[in-house]
C-alpha positions as CSV (number, residue, x, y, z in Angstrom):
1,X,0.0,0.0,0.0
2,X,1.6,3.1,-1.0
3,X,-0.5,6.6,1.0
4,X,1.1,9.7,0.0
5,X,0.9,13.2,-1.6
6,X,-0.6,14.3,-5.1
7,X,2.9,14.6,-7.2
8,X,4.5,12.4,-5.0
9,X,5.3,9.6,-7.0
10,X,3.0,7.1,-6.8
11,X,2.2,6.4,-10.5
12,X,5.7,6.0,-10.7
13,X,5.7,3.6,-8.3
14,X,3.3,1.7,-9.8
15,X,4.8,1.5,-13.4
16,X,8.1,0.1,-11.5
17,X,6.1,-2.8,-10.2
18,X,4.2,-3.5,-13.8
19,X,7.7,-3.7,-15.1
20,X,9.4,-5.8,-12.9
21,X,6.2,-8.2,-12.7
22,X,6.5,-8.4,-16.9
23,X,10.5,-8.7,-16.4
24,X,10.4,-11.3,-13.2
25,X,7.6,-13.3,-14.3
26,X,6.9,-13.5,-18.1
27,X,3.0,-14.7,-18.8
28,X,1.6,-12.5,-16.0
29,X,-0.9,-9.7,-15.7
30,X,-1.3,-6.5,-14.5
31,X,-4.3,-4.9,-13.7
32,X,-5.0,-1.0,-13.2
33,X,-8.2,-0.4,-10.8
34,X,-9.9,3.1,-11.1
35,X,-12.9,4.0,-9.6
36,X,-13.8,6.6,-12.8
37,X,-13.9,5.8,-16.4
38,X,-11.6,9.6,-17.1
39,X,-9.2,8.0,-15.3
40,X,-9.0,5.0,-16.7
41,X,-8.7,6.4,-20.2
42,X,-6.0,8.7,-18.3
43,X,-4.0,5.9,-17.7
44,X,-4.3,4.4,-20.7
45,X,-3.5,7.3,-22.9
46,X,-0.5,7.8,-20.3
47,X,0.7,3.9,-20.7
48,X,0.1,3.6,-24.1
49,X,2.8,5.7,-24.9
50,X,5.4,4.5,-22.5
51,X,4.4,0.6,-22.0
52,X,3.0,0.0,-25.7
53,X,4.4,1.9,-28.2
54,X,7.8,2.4,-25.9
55,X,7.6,-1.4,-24.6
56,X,5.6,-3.1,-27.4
57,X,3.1,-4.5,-24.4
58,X,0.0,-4.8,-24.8
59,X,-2.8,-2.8,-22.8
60,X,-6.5,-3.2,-22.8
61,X,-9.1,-0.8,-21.7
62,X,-12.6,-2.4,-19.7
63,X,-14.6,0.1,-19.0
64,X,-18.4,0.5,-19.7
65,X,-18.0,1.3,-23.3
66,X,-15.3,-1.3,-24.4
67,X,-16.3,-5.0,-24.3
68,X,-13.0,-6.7,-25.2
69,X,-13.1,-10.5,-26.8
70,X,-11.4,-13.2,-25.1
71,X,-8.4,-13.3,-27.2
72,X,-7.5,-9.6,-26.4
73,X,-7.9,-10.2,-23.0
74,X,-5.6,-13.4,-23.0
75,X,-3.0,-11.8,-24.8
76,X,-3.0,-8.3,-23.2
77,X,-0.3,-7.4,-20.3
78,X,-2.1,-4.7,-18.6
79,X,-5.4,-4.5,-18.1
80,X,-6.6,-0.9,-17.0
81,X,-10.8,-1.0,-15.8
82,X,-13.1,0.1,-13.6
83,X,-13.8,-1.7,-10.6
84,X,-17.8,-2.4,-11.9
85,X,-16.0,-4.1,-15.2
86,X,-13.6,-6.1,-13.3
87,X,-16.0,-7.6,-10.7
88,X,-18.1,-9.0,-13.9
89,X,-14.7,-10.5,-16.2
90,X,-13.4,-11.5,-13.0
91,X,-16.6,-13.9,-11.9
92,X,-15.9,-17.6,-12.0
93,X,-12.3,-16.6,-11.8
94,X,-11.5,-20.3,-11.4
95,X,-12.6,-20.8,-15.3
96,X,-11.1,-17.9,-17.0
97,X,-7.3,-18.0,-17.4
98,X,-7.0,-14.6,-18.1
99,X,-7.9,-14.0,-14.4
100,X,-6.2,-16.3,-13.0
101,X,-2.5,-14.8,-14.6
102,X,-3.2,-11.6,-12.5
103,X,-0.5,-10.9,-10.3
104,X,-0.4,-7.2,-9.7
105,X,-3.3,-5.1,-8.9
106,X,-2.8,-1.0,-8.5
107,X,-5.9,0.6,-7.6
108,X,-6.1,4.4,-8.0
109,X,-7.9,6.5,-5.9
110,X,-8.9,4.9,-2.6
C-alpha cells in the first residue's frame, strides 16, 4: 500500500512494479483499478505511450463502453478498468485463465 501526496510519485511507483512483474515473471498480468472511467482512459492514454508503443506490451481498456473478446484479454499485459467491469470479467475466476495470470493489482484513488 503506498498513501502519499498528489505529485509524490506514486504512478511511478506503480509502473516500476508493472515492469518488474512483466521482467520477473513473463505470462503474467497487470491490472489497473480506477474508480472513474476519465481516469482510466487517463491511464491508458498515459501507458500507451510508455508501456505500448515504448515497450511493445499490450494494454487493454474495460470500462463501460469497451467490451473486449477473449483473445484480447488473454493476450493483453495490462489490463486498465473500472472496478464495476472487473467484478463481472473476473466472476468464475477459477474458469477464466486470463484471471487467473493476474499478479499485480494497482488501484487508483482509494
Amino acid at each position: 500500500l503506498v498513501g502519499a501526496p498528489t505529485g509524490s510519485g506514486k504512478t511511478v511507483a506503480a509502473e516500476l512494479a508493472v515492469l518488474r512483474l512483466l521482467r520477473e515473471y513473463p505470462g503474467c498480468k497487470a491490472v489497473y483499478i480506477a474508480p472513474l472511467k476519465a481516469l482510466v482512459r487517463e491511464r491508458m492514454a498515459d501507458w500507451r505511450a510508455k508501456f505500448v508503443q515504448g515497450l511493445g506490451l499490450k494494454m487493454l481498456e474495460l470500462t463501460g463502453d469497451v467490451t473486449p473478446d477473449a483473445r484480447a484479454l488473454a493476450t493483453a499485459h495490462i489490463l486498465a478498468t473500472t472496478p464495476e467491469k472487473w467484478d463481472g470479467v473476473s466472476r468464475h475466476w477459477q474458469q477464466r485463465n486470463y484471471v487467473q495470470k493476474v499478479t499485480l493489482v494497482i488501484i487508483d484513488e482509494i
